[in-house]
LONUGU-44637 format. One record per residue (C-alpha): residue in one letter; z, y, x. Coordinates in steps of 0.05 Angstrom, whole numbers. Each point is the difference from the previous one (the first is absolute). Example, Ala and Ser with C-alpha at 12.3 -4.5 7.8 and 13.67 -1.06 7.14 Angstrom:
SITE type      w      v      u
SITE    A    156    -90    246
SITE    S    -13     69     27
END
This chain:
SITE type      w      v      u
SITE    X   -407    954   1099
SITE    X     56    -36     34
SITE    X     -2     14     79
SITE    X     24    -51     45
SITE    X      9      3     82
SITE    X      8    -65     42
SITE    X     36     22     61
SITE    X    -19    -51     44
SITE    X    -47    -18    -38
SITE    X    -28    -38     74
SITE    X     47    -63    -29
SITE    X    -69    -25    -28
SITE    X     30    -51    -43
SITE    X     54     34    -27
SITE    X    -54     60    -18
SITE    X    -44    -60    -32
SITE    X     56    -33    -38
SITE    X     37     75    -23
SITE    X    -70     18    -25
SITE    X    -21    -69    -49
SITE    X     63      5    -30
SITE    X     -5     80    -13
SITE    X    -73    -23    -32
SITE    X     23    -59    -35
SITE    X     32     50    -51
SITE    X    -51     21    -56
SITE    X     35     47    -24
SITE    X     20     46     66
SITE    X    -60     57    -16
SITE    X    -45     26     66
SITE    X     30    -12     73
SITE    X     -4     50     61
SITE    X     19    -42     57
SITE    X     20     29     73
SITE    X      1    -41     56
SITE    X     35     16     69
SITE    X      4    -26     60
SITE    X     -1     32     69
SITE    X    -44    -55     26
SITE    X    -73     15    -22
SITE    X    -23    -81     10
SITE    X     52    -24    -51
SITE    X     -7     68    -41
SITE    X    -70    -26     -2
SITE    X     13    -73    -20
SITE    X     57     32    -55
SITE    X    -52     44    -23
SITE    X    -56    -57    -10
SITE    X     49    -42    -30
SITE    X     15     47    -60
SITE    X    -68     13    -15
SITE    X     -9    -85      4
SITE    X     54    -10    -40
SITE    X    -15     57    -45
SITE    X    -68    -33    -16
SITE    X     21    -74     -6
SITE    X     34     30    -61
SITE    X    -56     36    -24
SITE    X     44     67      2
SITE    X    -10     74     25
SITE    X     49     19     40
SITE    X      4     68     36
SITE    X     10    -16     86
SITE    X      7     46     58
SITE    X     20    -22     61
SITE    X     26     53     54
SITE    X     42     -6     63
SITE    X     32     60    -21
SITE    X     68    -13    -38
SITE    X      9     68    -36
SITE    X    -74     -4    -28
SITE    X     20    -74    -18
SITE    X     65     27    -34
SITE    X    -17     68    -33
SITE    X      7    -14    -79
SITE    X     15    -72     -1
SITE    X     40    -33    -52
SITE    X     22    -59     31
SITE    X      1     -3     82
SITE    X     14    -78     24
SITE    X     25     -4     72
SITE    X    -27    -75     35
SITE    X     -3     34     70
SITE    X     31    -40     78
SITE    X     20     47     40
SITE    X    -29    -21     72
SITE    X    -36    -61    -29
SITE    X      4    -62     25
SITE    X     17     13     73
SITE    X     68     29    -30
SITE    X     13    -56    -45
SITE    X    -10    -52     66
SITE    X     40     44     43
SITE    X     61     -2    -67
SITE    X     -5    -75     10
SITE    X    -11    -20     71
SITE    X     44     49     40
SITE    X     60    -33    -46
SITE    X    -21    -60      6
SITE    X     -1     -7     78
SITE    X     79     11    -13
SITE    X      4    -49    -45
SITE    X      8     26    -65
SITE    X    -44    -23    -45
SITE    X    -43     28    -55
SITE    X    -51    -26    -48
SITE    X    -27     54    -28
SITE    X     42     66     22
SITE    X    -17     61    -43
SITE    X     56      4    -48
SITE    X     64      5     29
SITE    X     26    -23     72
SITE    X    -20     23     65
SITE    X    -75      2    -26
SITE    X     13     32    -67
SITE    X     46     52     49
SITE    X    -64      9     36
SITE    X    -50      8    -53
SITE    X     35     42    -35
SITE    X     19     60     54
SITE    X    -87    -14      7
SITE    X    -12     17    -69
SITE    X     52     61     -9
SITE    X    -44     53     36
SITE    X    -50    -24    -46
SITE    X     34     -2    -65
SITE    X     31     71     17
SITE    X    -77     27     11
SITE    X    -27    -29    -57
SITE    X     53     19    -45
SITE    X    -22     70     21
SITE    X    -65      0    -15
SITE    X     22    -19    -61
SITE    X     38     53    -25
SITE    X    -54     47     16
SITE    X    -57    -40    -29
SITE    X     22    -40    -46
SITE    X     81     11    -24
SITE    X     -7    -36    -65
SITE    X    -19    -62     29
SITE    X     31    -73     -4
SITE    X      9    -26     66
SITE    X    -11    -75     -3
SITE    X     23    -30     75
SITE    X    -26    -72     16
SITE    X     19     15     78
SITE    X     58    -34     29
SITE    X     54     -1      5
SITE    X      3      8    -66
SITE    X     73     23     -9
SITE    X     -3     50     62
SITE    X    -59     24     -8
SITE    X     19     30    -76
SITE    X     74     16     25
SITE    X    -39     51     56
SITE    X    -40     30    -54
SITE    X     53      7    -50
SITE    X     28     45     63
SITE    X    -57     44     21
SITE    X    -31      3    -69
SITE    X     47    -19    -50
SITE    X    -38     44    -52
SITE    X    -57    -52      5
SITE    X     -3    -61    -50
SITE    X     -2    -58     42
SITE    X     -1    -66    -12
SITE    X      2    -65     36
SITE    X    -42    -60    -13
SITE    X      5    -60     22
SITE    X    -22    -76    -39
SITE    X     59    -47     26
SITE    X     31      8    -63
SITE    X    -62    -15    -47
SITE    X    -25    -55     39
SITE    X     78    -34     11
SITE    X     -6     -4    -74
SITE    X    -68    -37     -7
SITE    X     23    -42     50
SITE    X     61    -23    -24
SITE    X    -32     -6    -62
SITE    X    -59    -48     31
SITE    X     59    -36     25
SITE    X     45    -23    -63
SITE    X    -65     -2    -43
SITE    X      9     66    -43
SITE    X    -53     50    -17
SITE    X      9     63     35
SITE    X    -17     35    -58
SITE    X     61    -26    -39
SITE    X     49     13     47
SITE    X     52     62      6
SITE    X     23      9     63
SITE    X     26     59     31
SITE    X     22      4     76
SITE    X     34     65     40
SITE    X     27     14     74
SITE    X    -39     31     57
SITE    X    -77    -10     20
SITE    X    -18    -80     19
SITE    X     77    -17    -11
SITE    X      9      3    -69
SITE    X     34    -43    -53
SITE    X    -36    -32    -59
SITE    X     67     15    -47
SITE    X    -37    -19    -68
SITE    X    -46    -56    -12
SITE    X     -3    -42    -56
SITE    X    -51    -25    -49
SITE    X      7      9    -78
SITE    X     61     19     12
SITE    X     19    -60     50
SITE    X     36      9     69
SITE    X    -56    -29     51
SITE    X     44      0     56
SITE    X     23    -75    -19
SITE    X    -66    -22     -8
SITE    X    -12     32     75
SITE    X     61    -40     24
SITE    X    -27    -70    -20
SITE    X    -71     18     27
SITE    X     30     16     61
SITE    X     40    -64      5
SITE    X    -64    -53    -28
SITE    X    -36     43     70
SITE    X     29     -3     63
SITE    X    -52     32     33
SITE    X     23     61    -46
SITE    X     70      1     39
SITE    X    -50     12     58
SITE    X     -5     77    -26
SITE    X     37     51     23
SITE    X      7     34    -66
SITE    X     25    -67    -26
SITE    X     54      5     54
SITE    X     21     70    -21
SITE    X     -1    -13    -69
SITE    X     42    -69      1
SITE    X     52     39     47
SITE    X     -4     77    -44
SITE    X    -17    -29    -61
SITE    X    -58     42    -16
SITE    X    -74     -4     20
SITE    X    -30     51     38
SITE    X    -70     36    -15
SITE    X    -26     -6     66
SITE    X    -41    -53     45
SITE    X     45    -48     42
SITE    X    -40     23     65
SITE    X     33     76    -21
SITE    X     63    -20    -19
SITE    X     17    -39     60
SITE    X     -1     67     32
SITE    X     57     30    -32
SITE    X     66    -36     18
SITE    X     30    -37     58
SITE    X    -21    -63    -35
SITE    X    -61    -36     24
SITE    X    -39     32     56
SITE    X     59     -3     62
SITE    X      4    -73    -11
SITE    X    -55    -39     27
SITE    X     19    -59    -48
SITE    X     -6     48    -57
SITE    X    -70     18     19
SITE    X    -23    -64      3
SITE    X     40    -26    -68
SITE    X    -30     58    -36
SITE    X    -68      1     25
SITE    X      7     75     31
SITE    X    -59     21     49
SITE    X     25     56     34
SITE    X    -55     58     14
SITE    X    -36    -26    -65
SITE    X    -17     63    -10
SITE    X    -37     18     57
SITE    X    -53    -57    -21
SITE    X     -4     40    -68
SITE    X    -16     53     23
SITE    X    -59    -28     45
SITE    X    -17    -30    -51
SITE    X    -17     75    -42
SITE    X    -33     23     55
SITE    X    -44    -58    -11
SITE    X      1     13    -74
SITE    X    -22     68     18
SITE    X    -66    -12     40
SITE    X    -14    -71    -48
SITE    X      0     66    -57
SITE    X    -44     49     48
SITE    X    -50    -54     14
SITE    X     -4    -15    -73
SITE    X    -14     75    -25
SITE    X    -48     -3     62
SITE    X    -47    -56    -37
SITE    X     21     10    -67
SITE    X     36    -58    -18
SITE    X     57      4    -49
SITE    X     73      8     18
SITE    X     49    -45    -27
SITE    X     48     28    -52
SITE    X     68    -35    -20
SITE    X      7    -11    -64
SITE    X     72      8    -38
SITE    X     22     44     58
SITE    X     32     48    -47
SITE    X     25     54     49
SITE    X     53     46    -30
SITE    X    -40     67     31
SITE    X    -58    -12    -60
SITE    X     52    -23    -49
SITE    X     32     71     12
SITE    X    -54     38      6
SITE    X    -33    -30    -79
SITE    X     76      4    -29
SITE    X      3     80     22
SITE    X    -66      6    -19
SITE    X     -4    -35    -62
SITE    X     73      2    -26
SITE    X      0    -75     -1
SITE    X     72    -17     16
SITE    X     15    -60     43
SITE    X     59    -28     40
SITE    X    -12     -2     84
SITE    X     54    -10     55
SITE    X     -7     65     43
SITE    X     39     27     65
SITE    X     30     64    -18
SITE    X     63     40     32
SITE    X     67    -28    -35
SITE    X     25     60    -40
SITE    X     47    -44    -48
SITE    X    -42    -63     -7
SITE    X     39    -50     44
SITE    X     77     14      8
SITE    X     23    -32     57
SITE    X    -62     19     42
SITE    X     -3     63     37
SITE    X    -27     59    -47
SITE    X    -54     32     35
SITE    X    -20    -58     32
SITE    X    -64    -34    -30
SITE    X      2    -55    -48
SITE    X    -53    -49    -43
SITE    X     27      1    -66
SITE    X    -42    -14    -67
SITE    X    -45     59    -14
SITE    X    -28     33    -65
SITE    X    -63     32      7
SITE    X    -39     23    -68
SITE    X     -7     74    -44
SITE    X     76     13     27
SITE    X    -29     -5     76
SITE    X     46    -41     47
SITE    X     65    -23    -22
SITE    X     48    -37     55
SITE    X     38    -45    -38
SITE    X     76     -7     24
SITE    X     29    -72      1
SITE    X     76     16     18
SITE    X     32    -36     50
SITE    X    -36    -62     38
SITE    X     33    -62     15
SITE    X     47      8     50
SITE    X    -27    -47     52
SITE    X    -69     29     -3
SITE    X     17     67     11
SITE    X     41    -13     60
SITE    X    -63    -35     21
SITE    X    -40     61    -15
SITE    X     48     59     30
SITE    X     -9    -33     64
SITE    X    -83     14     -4
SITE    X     20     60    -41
SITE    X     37     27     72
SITE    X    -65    -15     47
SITE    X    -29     50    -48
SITE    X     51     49      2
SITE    X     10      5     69
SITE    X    -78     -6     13
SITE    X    -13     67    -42
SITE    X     66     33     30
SITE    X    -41     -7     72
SITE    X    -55     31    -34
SITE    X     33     59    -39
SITE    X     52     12     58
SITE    X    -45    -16     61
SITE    X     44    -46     30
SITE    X    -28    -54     38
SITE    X     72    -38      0
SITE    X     -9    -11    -68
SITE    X    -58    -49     15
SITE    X     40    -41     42
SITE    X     57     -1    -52
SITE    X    -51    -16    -55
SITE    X    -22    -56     32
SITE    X     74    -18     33
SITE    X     23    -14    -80
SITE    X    -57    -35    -22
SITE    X     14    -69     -9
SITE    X    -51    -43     34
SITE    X      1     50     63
SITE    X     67     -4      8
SITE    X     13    -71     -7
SITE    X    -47    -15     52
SITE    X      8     52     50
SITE    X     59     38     35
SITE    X      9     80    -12
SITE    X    -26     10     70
SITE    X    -66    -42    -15
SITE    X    -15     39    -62
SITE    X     11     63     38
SITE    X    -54    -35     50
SITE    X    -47    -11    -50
SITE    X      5     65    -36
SITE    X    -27     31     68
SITE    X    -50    -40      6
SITE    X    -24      6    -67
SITE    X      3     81      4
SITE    X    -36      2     57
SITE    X    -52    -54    -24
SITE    X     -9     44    -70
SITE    X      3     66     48
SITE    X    -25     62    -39
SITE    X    -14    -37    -70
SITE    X     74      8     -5
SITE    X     40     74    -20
SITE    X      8     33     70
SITE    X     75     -1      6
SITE    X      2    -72    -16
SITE    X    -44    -17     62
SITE    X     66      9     38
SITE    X     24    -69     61
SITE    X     68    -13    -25
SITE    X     34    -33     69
SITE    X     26    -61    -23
SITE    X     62      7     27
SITE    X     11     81    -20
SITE    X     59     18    -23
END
């Protein structure tokens, strides 16, 4: 029996849509499922959910639901991480606070002052769990939907680099549907094959029976000029490459679009987006409670085709397949930094998990990338080292902070952030930096 364990399993339709695709395999054998969460409401809704779902598919699936982690962990085969450090409150507070200096977000948990943020959060988390793990359950694959992405498996490649870990993320699957919607192509038919860092990414391969799509993109793009309205249009006219994540992300990650007032408005940007998102799952949250409450069923995506289930069946099964996975770059992409994390094409299948190196990246994109590639670095250097200056110099090279505020302003904001986050963050990181300190 394959044992799974939803940390965080509280992310009720993350837990719902993880679990119908882990059923919708025949072929997978039984299923002991753990679910986590260390609030007992949503551990509650997680829990009715599985058994829901687990029905609707006329199944028998094995599901305990405990608020204690190690019971959770002990023997699993396959641990998925989907957890938010300080909930919503946190994510507001990675927003706002920035935002009342005027620099803008949209969505704020990748890289940036918010990905900074959310990832020094999530460390003291990561570095527990990881613990439990090697006591309870050392053989397991660490699956991590948590961002950010590339941080959060950089930190665990530190404090547990004995742990298989992967990161998951679908920007790259669903840029390639689509793209493909776009120009007309079935998906299916398609070869694409994209690499770079998590939610900035390049799609380097695409073509169709053995046909370049790119032109066919191009003339799209001109026949539309609403499509020139995209910000991954924009990047991809001026780097010549598209990248595999959501305009509303990528606006984030250069000095391009969200200083410029003009920009915002030309590219449809709605700064804070994310905070309505994430009202918006809270809502999705109690709209699933009230549902379990009177019995009506939940509603299931269909073709969601998460990579966590398509892992877990190819390990299981042996089938091999072909995902795009964020792993630490040990030789994959040469002019990225090794040891930082990369998304690079992935084999998983009766060989277990094969990173698959793809040389050197266009030049262009991976000066684009090293600068996202440094927020990281310095961001886990504060972490490892305890040194809160390395916040404020994480955020001081990041591209959109510092195109739209001085040194001393990010210095500024930095305080007030630590002090809004308080003891969610390491102790020696909670440390007022004067602005003007020498």
């Amino acid at each position: 029996m394959t044992r799974v364990t939803f940390i965080g399993a509280g992310s009720v339709v993350f837990t719902r849509q993880l679990l119908a695709d882990l059923l919708g395999f025949d072929d997978l054998g039984p299923l002991d499922l753990r679910l986590h969460d260390i609030d007992s409401a949503r551990l509650a809704v997680a829990e009715g959910t599985a058994r829901q779902v687990a029905e609707r598919f006329g199944k028998h699936v094995d599901v305990t639901a405990t608020l204690d982690r190690r019971q959770a962990l002990d023997g699993a085969d396959f641990v998925i991480d989907m957890v938010q450090i300080g909930g919503i409150d946190a994510t507001k507070k990675d927003l706002e606070i920035p935002e009342r200096y005027g620099l803008h977000q949209t969505i704020g948990d990748t890289t940036g002052v918010g990905g900074v943020f959310r990832a020094l959060r999530t460390f003291p988390f990561l570095t527990a769990l990881t613990a439990d793990m090697r006591e309870v359950c050392p053989d397991a694959v660490f699956l991590n939907y948590t961002n950010p992405m590339a941080m959060n498996i950089w930190w665990t490649s530190v404090v547990a680099p004995e742990i298989t870990a992967l990161g998951l993320c679908h920007s790259v699957y669903w840029t390639a549907h689509d793209l493909a919607d776009l120009v007309g192509v079935p998906v299916d038919e398609t070869h694409y094959r994209a690499a770079g860092v998590n939610h900035q990414s390049w799609l380097l391969e695409w073509s169709h029976e053995g046909r370049d799509l790119y032109p066919l993109l191009r003339e799209k793009i001109r026949q539309d000029p609403e499509l020139e309205r995209r910000v991954r249009v924009e990047i991809f006219r001026r780097v010549g490459y598209y990248p595999t994540e959501t305009s509303e992300h990528s606006s984030e990650y250069t000095d391009w679009f969200l200083r410029d007032p003009a920009q915002i408005e030309r590219f449809r940007l709605q700064p804070l987006e994310y905070v309505g998102i994430s009202e918006e799952n809270v809502a999705e949250f109690h709209s699933a409670q009230e549902a379990l409450a009177t019995g009506a069923p939940l509603q299931l995506e269909e073709g969601a085709a998460e990579y966590a289930p398509q892992v877990i069946h190819s390990l299981v099964t042996g089938t091999e397949r072909t995902i795009h996975a964020n792993v630490v770059n040990r030789g994959l992409i040469d002019n990225l930094p090794q040891g930082a994390v990369v998304e690079v094409p992935t084999i998983v299948g009766p060989a277990g998990i094969a990173p698959q190196a793809v040389g050197a990246l266009p030049v262009q994109c991976a000066a684009i990338n090293r600068s996202y590639v440094s927020v990281n670095e310095l961001t886990i250097e504060a972490a490892r080292t305890g040194d809160p200056r390395l916040i404020r110099q994480a955020v001081l090279v990041d591209p959109n902070a510092s195109s739209s505020l001085t040194p001393e302003k990010i210095w500024e904001l930095c305080n007030d952030l630590v002090t809004a986050h308080g003891d969610l963050l390491p102790e020696p990181l909670r440390e007022i930096l004067p602005a003007g300190a020498l």
